[in-house]
N, C-alpha and C positions, 0 to 999 in steps of 0.2 A: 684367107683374105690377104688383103697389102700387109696387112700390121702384123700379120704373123710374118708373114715373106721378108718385112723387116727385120724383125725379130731372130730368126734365124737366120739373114745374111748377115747380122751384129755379131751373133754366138759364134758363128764361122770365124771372122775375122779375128774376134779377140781372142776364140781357142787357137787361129796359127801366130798372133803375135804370142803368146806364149810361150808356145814351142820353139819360136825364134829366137826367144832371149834366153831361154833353156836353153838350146843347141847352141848358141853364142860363146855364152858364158864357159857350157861345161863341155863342149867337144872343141869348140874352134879357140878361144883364149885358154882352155883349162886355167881357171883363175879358181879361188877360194869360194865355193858354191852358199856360202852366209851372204855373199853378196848379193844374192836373189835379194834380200828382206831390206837393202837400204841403198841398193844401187840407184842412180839415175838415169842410166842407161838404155834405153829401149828402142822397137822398132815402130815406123808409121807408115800407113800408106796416107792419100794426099786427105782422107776424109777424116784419119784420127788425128792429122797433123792439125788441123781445125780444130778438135773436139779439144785438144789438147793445148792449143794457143801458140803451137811452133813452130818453125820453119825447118820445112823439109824439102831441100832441092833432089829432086829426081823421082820425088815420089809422085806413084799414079794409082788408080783403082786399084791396082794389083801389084804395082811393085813397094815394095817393102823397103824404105830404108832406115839406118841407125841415128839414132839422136840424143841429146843430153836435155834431160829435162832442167828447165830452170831451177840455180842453186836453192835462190830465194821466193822458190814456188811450193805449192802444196803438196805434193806427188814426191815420193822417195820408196823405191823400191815394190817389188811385184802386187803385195796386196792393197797399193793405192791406185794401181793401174786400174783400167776400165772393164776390166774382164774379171776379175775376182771381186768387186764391187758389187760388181751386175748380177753374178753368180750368185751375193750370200744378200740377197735384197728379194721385195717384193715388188709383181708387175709396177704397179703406181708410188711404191711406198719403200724407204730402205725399212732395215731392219738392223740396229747394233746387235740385239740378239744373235741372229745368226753369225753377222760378221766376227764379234766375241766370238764363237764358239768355234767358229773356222780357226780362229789365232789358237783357241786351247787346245782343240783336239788333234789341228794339221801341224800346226807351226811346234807346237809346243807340248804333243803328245799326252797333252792331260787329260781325263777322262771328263765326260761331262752327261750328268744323269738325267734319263726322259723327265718329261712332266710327269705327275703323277695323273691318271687316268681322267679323273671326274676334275681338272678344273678346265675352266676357261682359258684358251689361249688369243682369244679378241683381244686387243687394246683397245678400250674405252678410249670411243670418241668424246670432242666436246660437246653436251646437250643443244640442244637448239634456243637459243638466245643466248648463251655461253659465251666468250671470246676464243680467237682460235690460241690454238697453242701446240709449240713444238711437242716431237715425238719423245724426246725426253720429259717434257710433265706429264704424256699421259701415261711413259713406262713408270714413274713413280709412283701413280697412281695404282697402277698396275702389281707395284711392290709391295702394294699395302697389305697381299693377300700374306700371310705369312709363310704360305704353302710355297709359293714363290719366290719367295725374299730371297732365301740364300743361294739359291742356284741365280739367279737374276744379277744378284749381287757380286758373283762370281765372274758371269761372261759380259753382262752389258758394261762397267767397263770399258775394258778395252776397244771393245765395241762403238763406244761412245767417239771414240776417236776420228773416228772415220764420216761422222756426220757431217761434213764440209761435201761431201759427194752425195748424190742422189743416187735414186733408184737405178739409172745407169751408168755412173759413176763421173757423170759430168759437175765440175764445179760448182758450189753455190755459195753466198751469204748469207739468206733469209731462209725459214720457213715457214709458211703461211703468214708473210709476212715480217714473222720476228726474224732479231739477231738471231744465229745460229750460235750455241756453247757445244765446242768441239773436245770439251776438256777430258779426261777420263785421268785412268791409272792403269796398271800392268802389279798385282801384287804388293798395292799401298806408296809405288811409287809414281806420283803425280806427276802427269803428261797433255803436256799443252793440245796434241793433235798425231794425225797421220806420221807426219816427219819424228815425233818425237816418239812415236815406237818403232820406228826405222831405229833408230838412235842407239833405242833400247834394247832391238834384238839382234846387234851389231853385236853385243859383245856375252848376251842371253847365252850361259854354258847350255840351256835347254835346246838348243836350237841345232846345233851339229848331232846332240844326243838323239832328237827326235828324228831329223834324217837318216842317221844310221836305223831307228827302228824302224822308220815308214818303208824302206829300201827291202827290210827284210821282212816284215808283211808283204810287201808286193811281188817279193821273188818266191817267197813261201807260200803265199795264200792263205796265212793265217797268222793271230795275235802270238809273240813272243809268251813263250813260258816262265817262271821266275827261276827255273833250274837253267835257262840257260842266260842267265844275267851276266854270269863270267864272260864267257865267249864275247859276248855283246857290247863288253868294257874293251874286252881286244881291242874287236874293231873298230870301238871309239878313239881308243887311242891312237890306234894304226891312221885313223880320219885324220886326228890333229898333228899326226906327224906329215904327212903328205902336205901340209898346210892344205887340207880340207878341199883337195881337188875328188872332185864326185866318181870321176873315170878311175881312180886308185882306188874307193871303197869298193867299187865293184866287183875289180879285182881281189881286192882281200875278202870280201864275203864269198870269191866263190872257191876262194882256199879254206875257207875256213871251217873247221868240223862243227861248226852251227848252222851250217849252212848244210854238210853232204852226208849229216848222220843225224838222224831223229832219238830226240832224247824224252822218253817217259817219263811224265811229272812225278818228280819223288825223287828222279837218279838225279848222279850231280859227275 
């Protein structure tokens, strides 16, 4: 129907503005690819330049141009844009859950463990004659279980940050009404919002580390071994001497004997 037709001419668009500020960044300026996580930099055509409150002379349905997101706006770097938003949310509803786990598992390479089988994964709504209440009281309620607590406790979080955006990643104030608390943390250190884990993962040593492994999952097609941890440190280091242009790691991984000799767990 329309709403899916919508639906998937949204998922189009934000999957090529992505690839545009990829391809920008790391083919056309070769600039320090950490700048994905707190650039302001991006592409619109005339429909995101609305969604997004800015002005974009020359843009049309389909033409794409470059813009600077307001300094003193909400939006700082790839995963406040509207397309990774959209991506770690639900049809009608976000999710910090998700969004959390996006930052620990993609950004930040941490591991992050299923639910365990038999619980509930609903967030309890408010009862009927209830008041409404944000998505945050009903995930604490939700923490009560203690099955859930520490993995919850782990990703919402960060998670939490990102609540100034909805389900599509469009701005808001309120929900259901109330003030929105955007506040969260990154590992006990307190963060106002979206901008302030841009901030954070500006100078997060996790964040080139986990590049270098995602690179090599996706060239390999499979989870790094712990025998090859050496090699792994090379190419991090090799990363931060190029001052972290992504076209040079490339390069280095595909010199590197982690890369064009397969090494059996146990050898070293």
């Amino acid at each position: 129907g329309r709403t899916g037709a919508i639906v998937v001419e949204r998922e189009v668009i934000v999957g090529r503005v992505r690839g545009v500020v990829v391809h920008d960044l790391v083919f056309r300026r070769e600039a320090d690819v950490r700048e994905l996580f707190f650039t302001r930099r991006t592409f619109v055509n005339d429909e995101l330049a609305r969604f997004y409150g800015v002005a974009a002379p020359g843009a049309g349905p389909i033409s794409f141009v470059p813009v600077e997101l307001p300094a003193d706006g909400p939006r700082a770097g790839l995963l406040s844009l509207a397309g990774p938003l959209a991506m770690n949310a639900h049809a009608s509803e976000t999710s910090p859950t998700l969004r959390g786990k996006y930052v620990r598992e993609r950004v930040l390479c941490e591991s992050v463990p299923a639910p365990p089988d038999d619980v509930d994964l609903v967030i309890p709504e408010p009862a009927e004659g209830e008041p409404p209440a944000t998505l945050r009281g009903r995930l604490a309620q939700h923490r009560a279980d203690e099955r859930c607590a520490a993995c919850h406790a782990y990703i919402d979080p960060p998670g939490m940050l990102f609540q100034h955006f909805d389900s599509i990643g469009a701005y808001r104030e309120t929900e259901n009404g109330l003030e929105i608390d955007a506040t969260g943390d990154l590992d006990g250190t307190f963060l106002a919002d979206a901008r302030g884990l841009a901030e954070a993962l500006r100078t997060d040593e996790r964040v080139p580390r986990c590049i270098v492994r995602q690179l090599y999952r996706h060239a390999t097609g499979r989870l790094e071994q712990p025998s090859e941890a050496r090699p792994l440190a090379a190419l991090e280091d090799a990363f931060a001497a190029s001052g972290y242009r992504f076209t040079e790691l490339m390069i280095e991984l595909a010199r590197s004997e982690v890369f064009r000799v397969t090494t059996l767990e146990g050898e070293e």
